[in-house]
N, C-alpha and C positions, 0 to 999 in steps of 0.2 A: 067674766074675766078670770082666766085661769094660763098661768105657767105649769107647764108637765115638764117632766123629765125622765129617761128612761131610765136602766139599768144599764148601768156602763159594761156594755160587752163588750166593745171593737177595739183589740187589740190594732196598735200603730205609734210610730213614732218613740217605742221606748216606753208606754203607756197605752192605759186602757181608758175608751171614750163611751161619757155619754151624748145624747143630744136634749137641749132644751128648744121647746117649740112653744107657743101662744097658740087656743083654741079659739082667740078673738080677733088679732090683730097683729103684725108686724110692727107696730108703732109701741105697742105693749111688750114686746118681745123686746124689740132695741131699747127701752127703758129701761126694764128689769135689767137687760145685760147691761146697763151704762152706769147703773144704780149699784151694781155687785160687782164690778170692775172687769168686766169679761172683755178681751178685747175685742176690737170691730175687725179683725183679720180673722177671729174664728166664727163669723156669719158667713155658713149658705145658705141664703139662698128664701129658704125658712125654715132654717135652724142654727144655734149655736153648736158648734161642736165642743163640749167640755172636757176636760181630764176629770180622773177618778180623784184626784187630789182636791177637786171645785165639790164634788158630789154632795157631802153634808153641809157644808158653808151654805151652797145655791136654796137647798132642803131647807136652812134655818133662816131665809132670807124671806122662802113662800114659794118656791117652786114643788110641782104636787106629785112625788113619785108614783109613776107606772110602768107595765111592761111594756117592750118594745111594741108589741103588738096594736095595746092602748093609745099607743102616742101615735104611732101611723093613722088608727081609726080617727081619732079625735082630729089632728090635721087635716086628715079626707076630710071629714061631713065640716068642717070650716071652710072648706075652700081655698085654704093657706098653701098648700102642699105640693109641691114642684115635683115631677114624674120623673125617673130617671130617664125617658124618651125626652121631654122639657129641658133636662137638664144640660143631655148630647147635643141638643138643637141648639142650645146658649151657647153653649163651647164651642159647637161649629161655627155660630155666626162672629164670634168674641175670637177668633181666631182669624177671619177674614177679617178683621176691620183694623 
């Protein structure tokens, strides 16, 4: 059971993001986030998107910093991980209905 988190690089919105992902479970990821006040508009998918402002708080809560690179790898071999090809398919279908 492991929360990661990356290094917030992704500039947007006035602010710089990182993302927090579960290497076990999405049920474990929406807890953690419901447990540290993260809101439920900033899940995709399978992941939260965080500000640079959440960064230490998340860190002092028990999410396990890594680099971007780490948290993509650790998602892959989970299973968790939605492909940006995954992603366009959602959005095309979630846009017909």
């Amino acid at each position: 059971m492991t929360v990661l988190i990356d290094t917030p690089l992704w500039p947007k919105h006035g602010t710089v993001w990182a993302h927090l992902v579960s290497d076990e479970s999405i049920t474990e990821l929406r807890e953690f986030a419901e447990s540290t006040g993260l809101p439920p508009r900033s899940f995709d998918l399978d992941h939260y998107d965080v500000p640079v402002e959440r960064y230490d708080d998340l860190v002092a809560a028990g999410a396990v910093p890594v680099s971007p690179r780490e948290l993509v790898e650790r998602l892959r071999r989970s299973g968790l991980r939605v492909t940006p090809r995954e992603r366009r398919e959602r959005a095309a279908r979630d846009s017909l209905g």
